[in-house]
C-alpha positions as CSV (number, residue, x, y, z in Angstrom):
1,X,0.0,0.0,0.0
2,X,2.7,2.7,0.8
3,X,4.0,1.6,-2.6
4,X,1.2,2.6,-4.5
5,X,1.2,5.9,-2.5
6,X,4.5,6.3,-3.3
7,X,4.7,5.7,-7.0
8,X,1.3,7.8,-7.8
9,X,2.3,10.4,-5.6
10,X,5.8,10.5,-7.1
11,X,4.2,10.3,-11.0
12,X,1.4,12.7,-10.0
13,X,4.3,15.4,-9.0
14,X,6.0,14.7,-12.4
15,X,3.1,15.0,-13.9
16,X,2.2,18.3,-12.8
17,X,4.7,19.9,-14.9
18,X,2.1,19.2,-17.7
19,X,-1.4,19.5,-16.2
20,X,-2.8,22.8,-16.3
21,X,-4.9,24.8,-13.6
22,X,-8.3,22.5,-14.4
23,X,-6.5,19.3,-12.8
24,X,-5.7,20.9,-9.5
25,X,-8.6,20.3,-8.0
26,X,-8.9,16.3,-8.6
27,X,-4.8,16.3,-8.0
28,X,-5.5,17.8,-4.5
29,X,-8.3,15.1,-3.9
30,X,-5.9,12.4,-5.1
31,X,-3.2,13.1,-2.9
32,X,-5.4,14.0,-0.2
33,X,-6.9,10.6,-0.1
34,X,-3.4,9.3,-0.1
35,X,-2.6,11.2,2.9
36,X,-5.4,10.1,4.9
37,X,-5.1,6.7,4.1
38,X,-3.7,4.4,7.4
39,X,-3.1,0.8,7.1
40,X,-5.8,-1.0,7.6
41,X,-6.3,-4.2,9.9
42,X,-7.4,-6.5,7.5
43,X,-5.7,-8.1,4.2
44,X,-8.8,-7.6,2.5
45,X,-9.5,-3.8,3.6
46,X,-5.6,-3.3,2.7
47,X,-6.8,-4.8,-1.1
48,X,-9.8,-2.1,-0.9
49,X,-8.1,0.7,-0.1
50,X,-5.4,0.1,-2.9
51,X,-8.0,-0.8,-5.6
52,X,-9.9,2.4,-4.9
53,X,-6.3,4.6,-4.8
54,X,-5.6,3.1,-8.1
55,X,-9.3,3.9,-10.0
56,X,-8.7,7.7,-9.1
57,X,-5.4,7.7,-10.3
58,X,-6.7,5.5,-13.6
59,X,-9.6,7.4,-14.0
60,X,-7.8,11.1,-13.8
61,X,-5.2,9.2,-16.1
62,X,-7.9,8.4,-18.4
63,X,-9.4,11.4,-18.3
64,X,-6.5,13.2,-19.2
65,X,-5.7,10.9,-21.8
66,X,-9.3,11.6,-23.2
67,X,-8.3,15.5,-23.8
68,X,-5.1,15.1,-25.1
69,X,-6.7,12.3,-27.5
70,X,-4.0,9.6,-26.4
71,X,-4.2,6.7,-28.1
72,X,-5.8,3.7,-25.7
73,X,-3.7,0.9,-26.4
74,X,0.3,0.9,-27.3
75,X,-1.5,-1.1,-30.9
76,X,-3.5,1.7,-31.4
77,X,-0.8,4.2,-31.5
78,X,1.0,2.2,-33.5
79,X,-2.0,1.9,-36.2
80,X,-1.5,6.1,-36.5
């Protein structure tokens, strides 16, 4: 769990060299949650918490990907 923290928080600040003023607010959300999270006493709440990280981190990936008109595969890209 700290690893996922870690790496999205890490790609998120190297990411904000390219987002513009529209993203801040779902960045601040993003790393908010990560703040608050605490490890959990279960395996399975541990398994929650990650999965639930990682869709707001896909899903503002996603979106951003959406604007920028990303390709969504790597075979799709490499059909342009």
């Amino acid at each position: 769990m700290l690893t996922t923290a870690n790496f999205m928080a890490d790609h998120l600040d190297d990411l904000s060299d390219f987002l513009g003023t529209e993203d801040q607010s779902r960045v601040d959300r993003i790393l908010q949650g990560l703040k608050e999270m605490t490890f959990p006493e279960s395996y399975r709440d541990v398994i929650r918490l990650v999965r639930t990280a990682s869709d707001l981190y896909g899903d503002f990936l996603e979106d951003i990907g959406d604007r920028e008109g990303f390709p969504k595969t790597a075979d799709s890209a490499s059909e342009n």
